[in-house]
C-alpha positions as CSV (number, residue, x, y, z in Angstrom):
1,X,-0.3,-6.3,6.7
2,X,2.3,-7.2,4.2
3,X,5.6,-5.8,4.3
4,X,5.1,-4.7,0.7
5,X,2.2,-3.0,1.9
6,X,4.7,-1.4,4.3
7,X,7.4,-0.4,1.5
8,X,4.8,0.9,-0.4
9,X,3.3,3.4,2.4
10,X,7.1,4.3,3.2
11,X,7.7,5.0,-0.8
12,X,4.5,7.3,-0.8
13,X,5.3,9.1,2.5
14,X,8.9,9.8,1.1
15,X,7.3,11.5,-1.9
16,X,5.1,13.4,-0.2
17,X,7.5,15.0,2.2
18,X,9.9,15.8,-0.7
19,X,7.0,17.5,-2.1
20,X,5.7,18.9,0.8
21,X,9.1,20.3,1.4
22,X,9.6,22.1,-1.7
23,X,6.1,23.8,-1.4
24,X,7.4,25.0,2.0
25,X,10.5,26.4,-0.2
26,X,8.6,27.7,-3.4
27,X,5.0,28.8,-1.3
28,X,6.4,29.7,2.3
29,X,9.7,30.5,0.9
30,X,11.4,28.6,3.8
31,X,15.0,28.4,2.1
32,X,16.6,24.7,3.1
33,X,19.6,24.6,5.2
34,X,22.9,21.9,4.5
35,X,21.1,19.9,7.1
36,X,17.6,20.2,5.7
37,X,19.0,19.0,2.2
38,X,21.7,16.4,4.0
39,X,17.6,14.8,4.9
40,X,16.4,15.5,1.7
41,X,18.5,12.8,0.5
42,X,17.8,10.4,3.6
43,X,14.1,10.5,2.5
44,X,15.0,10.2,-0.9
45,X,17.3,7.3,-0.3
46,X,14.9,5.8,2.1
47,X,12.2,5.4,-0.5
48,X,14.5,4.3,-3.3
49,X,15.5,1.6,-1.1
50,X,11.7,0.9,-0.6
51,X,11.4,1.2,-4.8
52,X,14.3,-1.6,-5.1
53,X,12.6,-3.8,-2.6
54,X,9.3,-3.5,-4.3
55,X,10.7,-4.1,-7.8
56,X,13.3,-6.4,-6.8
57,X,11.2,-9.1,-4.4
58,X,14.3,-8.7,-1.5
59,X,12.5,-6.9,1.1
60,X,14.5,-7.7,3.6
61,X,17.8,-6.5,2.1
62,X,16.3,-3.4,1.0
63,X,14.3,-3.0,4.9
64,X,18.3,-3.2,5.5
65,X,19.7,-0.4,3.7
66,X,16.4,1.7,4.1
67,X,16.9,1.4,7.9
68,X,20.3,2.7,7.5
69,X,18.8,5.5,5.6
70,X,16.6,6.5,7.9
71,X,18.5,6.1,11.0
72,X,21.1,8.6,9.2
73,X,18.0,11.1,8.6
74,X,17.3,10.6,12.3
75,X,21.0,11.6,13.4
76,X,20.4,14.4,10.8
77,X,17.5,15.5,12.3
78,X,18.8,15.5,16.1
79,X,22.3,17.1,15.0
80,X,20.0,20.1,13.3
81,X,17.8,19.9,16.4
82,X,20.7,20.7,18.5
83,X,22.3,23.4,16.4
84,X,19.0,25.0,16.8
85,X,18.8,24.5,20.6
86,X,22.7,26.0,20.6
87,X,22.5,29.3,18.4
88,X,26.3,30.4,19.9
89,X,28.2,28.2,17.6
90,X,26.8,30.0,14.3
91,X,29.3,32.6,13.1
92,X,26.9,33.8,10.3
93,X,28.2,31.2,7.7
94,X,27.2,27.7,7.2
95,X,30.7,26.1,6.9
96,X,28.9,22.7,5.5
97,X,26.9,24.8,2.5
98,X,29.8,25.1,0.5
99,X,30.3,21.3,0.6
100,X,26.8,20.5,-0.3
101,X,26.4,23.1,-2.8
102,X,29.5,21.3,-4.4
103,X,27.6,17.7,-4.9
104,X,26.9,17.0,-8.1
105,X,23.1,16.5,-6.8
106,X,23.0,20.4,-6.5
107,X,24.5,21.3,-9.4
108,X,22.2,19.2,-11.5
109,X,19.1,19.7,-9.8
110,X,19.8,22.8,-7.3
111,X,15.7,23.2,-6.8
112,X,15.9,20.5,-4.6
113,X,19.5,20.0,-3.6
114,X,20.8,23.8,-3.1
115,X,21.4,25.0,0.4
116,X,20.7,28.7,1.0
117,X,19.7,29.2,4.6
118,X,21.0,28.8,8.0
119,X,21.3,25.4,10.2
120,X,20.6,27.4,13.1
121,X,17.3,29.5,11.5
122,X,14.5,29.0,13.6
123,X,11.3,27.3,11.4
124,X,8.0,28.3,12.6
125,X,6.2,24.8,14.0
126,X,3.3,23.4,11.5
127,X,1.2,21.4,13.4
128,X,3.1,22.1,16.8
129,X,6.7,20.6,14.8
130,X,9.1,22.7,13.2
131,X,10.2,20.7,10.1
132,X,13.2,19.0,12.0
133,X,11.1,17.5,14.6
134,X,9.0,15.7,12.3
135,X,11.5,14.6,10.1
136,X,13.0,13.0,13.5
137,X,9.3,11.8,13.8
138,X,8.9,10.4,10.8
139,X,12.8,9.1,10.0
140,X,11.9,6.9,13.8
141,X,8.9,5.7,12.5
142,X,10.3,4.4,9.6
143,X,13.2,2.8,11.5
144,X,10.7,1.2,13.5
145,X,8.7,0.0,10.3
146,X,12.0,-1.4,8.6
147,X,13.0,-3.1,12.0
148,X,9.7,-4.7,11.9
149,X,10.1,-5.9,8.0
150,X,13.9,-7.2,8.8
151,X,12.3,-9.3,12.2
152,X,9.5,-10.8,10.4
153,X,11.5,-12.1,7.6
């Protein structure tokens, strides 16, 4: 398989799960937490990179910075999986919501780039994964992917 093949799967998965993500906000009413947006933007960054590569012909350098993209969406994921695992250190009040409700993202488009929940909320599992655990999925499977475009040249 080519690896534009490859950028182009990753581009369509990255939509999907933005999409996916705001029907769980809009249809399950699952608010997003700082962290949940924080990945919002990894996937969105992720498949821009993928767009650039596409459009640009330098898959290589755009495997590069979507890698970094997704291995920040990976740490994302495993910091919100621990604050999950360690409900003591919530007080009540995400102290990061204020910062990302400040970004300029969420003040231009807050339907996708608001926080309003909790880092520590509990998600029901869909599928057997709560949304964290298959954005850690996903943002490793994509790491893996982009390692594999970067090796092969």
């Amino acid at each position: 398989m080519k690896s534009r093949h490859f950028l182009i799967a990753v581009l369509l998965l990255c939509t999907g799960f933005i999409l996916f993500a705001l029907y769980l906000q809009f249809f399950w009413k699952i608010l997003p937490c700082p962290l949940c947006v924080l990945q919002r933007y990894a996937f969105i960054g992720t498949g821009i990179f993928c767009a650039l590569g596409l459009v640009s012909g330098k898959i290589r350098a755009s495997a590069f910075a979507a890698l970094l993209s997704s291995l920040a969406g990976m740490g994302l994921a495993i910091y919100q999986l621990w604050v999950i695992a360690h409900p003591a250190i919530q007080c009540g009040r995400d102290p990061m919501e204020a910062v990302i409700n400040g970004l300029w993202p969420a003040k231009w488009l807050p339907v996708l780039f608001h926080s309003d929940s909790l880092c520590g909320d509990i998600l029901e599992p869909i599928l057997g994964l709560t949304p964290p655990q298959w954005s850690l999925v996903w943002f490793f499977i994509f790491a893996v992917v982009f390692a594999g475009i970067m090796r092969r040249g």
